[in-house]
N, C-alpha and C positions, 0 to 999 in steps of 0.2 A: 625576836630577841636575838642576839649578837654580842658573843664573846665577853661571856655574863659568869660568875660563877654564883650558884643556889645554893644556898646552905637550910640544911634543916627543915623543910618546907613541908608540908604534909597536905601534898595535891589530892588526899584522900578527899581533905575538905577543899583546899585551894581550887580555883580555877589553873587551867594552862592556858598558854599562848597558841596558837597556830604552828609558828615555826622557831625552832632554834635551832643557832650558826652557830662552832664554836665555842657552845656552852660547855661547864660544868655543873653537873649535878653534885653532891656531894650531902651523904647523911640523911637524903631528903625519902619521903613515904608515899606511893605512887598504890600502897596493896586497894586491889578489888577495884580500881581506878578504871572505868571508859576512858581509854585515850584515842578514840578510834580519828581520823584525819591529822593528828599531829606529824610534821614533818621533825626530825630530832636528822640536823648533819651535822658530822667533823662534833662530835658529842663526846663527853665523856661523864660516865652514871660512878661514883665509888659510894663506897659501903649504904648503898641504894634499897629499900624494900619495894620489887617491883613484884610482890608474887602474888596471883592469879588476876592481874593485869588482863584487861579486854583490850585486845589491840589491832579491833577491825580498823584496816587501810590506813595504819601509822604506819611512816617511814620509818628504816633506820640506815641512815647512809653514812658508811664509816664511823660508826659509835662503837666504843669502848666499854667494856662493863667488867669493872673489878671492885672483889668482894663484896658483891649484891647479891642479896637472898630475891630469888626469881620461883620460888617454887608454882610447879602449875600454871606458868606465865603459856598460853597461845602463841605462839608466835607465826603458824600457820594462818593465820586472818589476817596478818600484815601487809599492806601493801609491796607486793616481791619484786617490783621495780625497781633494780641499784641497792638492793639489799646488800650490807656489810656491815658484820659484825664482829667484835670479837669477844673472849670472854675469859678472864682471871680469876680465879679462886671465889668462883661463884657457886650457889647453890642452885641447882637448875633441875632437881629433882620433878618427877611429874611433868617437863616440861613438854610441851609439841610442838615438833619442825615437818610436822608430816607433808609430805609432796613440793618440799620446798629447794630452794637451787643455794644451796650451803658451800660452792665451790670452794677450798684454800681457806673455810673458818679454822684460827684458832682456840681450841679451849686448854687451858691452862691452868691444871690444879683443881679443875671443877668437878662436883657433885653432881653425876648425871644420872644417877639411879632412878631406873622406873624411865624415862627419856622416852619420846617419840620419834624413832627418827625413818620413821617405813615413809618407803617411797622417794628419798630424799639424794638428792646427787651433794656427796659427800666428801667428791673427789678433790685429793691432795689438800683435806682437812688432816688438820693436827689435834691428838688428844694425851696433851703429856702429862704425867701423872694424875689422871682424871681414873676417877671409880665409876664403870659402867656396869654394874649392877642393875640385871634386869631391862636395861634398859632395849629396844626393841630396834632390830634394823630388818626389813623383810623388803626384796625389791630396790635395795639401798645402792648407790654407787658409791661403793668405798676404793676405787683405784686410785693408786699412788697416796692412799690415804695413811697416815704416821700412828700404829698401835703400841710402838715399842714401849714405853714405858705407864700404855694405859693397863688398866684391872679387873676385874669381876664382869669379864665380856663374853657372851655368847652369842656366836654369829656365826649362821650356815653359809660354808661357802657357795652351797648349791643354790641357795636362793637369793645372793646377791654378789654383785660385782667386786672382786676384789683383786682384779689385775695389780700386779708391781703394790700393793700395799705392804705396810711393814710391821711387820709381828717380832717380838722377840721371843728367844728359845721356851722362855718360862709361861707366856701368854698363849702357849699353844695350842694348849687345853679347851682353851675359849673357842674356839676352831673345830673342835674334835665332840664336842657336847650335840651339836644339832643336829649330826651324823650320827647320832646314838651309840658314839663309842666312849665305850667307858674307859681312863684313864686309870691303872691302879699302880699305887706306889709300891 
């Protein structure tokens, strides 16, 4: 399918297509959905329920995802060839990128609390006002990666990569917690 927009569709029950060019999704219901060999390029998903999505060997090549609840979405069983995504004011709580090549994603305003991101080169990703509460980075390549404006982060420098990444003064803390130092006011 090719340069389509979907409205409302509830692929819970619908069938998909094989590939789609160009699409938009929009409004449409994808939860607890097998999509495993669907190619999704030049895509864009808005206010989408993709959450705990089986997405053994779906593509996603250059897809866009704003303000779609993804919670518990896999995304570590996706086909990682030409992988690119990005993601708006999405709920991506529970989610997993574990061992995955995330180079220069951006997320933007997203819910990443609880998040799987061990293992995952992460380098010259962006996380602008995003809430990382909890969420897990161990073995992670965070160089040149953007924290300035992200939140409720705790990340050992000693156990991953954080060459030239960007922290602001106030995000420091996040930094200082897997070191076992205590921060007191």
């Amino acid at each position: 399918m090719e340069d389509k927009t979907i409205e409302k569709v509830d692929f819970s029950i619908e069938e998909l297509e094989t590939n789609y060019y160009e699409c938009t999704f929009d409004k449409c219901n994808f939860s607890d959905k097998p999509i495993g060999r669907v190619i999704f390029e030049k895509c864009t998903f808005k206010e989408c329920n993709l959450s705990l999505v089986k997405t053994s060997n779906t593509s996603w090549l250059d897809v866009l995802f704003t303000d779609c609840k993804m919670t518990g979405i896999n995304f570590s069983l996706s086909n990682r060839f030409g992988l690119s995504v990005e993601f708006h004011n999405c709920l991506l709580s529970y989610a997993l990128f574990t061992e995955m090549k995330l180079k220069g994603t951006r997320f933007i305003g997203c819910d990443l609390q609880n998040t799987d991101f061990m293992e995952t080169d992460l380098s010259n990703a962006v996380f602008k006002d995003c809430d990382l509460c909890y969420a897990s980075f161990h073995h992670t390549n965070l160089e040149k990666a953007d924290f300035t404006t992200a939140r409720n982060y705790a990340l050992n420098p000693a156990a991953n990569r954080l060459k030239k990444a960007k922290f602001s003064r106030y995000g420091l803390e996040g930094l200082l917690t897997g070191l076992g130092i205590e921060v007191v006011d």
